[in-house]
N, C-alpha and C positions, 0 to 999 in steps of 0.2 A: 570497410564494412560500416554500415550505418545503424547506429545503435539511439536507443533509446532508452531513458530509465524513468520509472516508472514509482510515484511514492505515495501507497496506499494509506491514508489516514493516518498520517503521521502528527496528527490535533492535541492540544492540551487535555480532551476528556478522557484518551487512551491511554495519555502515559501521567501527568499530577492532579488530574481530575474529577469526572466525578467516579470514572473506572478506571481511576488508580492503578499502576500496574509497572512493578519494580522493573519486571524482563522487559518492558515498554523502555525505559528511562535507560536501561544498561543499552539497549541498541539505540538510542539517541547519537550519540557520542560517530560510531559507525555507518549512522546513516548520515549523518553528516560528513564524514569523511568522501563515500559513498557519491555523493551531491556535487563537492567538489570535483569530485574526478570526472563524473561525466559532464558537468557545466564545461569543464577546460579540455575534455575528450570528445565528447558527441556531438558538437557545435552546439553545444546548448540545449540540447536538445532534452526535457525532464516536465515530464507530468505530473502532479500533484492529485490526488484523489482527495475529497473532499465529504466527510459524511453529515446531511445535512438534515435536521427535522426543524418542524417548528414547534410553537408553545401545545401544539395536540399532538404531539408526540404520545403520551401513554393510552390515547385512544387507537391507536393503529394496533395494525397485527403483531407488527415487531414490540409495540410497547407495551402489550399484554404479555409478550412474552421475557421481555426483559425490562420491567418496571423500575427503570435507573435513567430518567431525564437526561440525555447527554444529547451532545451536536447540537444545540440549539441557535438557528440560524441567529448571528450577531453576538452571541455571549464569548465569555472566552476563551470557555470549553470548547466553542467550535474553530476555534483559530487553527492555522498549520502551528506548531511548535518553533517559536523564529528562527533556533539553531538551526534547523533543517530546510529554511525554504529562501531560495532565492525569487526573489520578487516577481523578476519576471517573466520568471516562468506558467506557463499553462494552468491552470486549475479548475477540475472538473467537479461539478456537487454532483453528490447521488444523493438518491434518496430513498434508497435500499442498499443492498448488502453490498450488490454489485452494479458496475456501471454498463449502462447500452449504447453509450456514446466510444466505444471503441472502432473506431471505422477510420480509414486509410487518412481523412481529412487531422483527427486528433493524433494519428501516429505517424502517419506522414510516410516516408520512403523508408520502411525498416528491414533491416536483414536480419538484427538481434533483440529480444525487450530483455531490461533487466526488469526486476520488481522487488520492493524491497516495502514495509512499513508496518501495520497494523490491523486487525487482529488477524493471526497467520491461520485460525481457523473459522474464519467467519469472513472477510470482507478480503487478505488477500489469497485465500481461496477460489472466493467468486469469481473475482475480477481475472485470477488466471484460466478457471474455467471457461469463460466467456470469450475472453479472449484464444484462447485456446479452441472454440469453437470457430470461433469466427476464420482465424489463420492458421486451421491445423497445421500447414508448414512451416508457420513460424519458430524458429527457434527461443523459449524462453526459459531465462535462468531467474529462479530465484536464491536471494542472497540471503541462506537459513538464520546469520547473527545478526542480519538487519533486519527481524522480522521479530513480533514475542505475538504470542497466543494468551487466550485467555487464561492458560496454566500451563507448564511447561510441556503436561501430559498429550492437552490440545495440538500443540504447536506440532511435538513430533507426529504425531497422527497426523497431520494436517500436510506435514512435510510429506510422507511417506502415499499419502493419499494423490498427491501433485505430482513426487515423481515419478505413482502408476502412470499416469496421463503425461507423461515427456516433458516433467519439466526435468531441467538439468540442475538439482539440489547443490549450490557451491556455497561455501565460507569466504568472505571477504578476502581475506589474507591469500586463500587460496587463486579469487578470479582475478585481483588485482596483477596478481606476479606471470597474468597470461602475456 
């Protein structure tokens, strides 16, 4: 089976930055483990999602609505978090919530996506929805303790909202011992 893993803005501004975020930082650790396993299981196979603004960031629609400067193309709020990203891997900027660059060329020959990173109610949301759109037949799991929300309230609402729509809700501990 050909899998793919998928790692939604997992950036310095999500988890020690400028939107600090404890539940961010405790699934660090996880999603690193996470990274490991499919870098040496998927043939490598691992995306990087990347949220990206620039210095007119709080003039856009999104920065009116959440007027907290973050992802700023080159700073270092916008970085992947190094724990989590192996180099050579893929990485796609958005410049919204969600990405439109999911099409067979960025995923490639897939039977399975995993998804796993940040903000579980705002960006890997989107990205599942779209995705989800796109390959309704796709089987996608997301991995609920490699993921934090903007508060933990978010997150399960966010979860519960995704596994309306088929995604398959697992806990590391549990996909791993598949």
């Amino acid at each position: 089976m050909n899998k793919v893993l998928v790692v939604i803005d997992a950036q310095e501004d999500f988890t020690r930055g400028a939107l600090h975020n404890e539940e961010a930082i405790k699934a660090l650790p996880i999603i690193k483990e996470i990274v490991s396993y499919a870098y040496n299981n998927f043939n490598r196979k691992i995306i990087y999602t990347k949220d990206t603004h620039t210095e007119t960031y709080l003039l856009t629609q999104e920065g009116k609505n959440l007027p907290i400067k973050h992802c700023i193309r080159g700073t270092e709020g916008w970085r992947i978090c190094p724990e989590v990203l192996i180099e050579e891997s893929e990485i796609i900027e958005k410049h919204s919530f969600g990405s439109t660059f999911w099409d067979m060329k960025a995923l490639g020959s897939v039977d399975e996506l995993w998804i796993c990173g940040f903000c579980t109610d705002i960006c890997v949301s989107a990205n599942f929805q779209i995705i989800k759109a796109t390959y309704p037949g796709l089987p996608i799991v997301v991995i609920e303790d490699a993921c934090a929300g903007t508060s933990p309230e978010m997150h399960e609402a966010a979860l519960k909202v995704m596994k309306s729509c088929q995604a398959h809700i697992v806990k590391w501990n549990d996909l791993k011992g598949e």
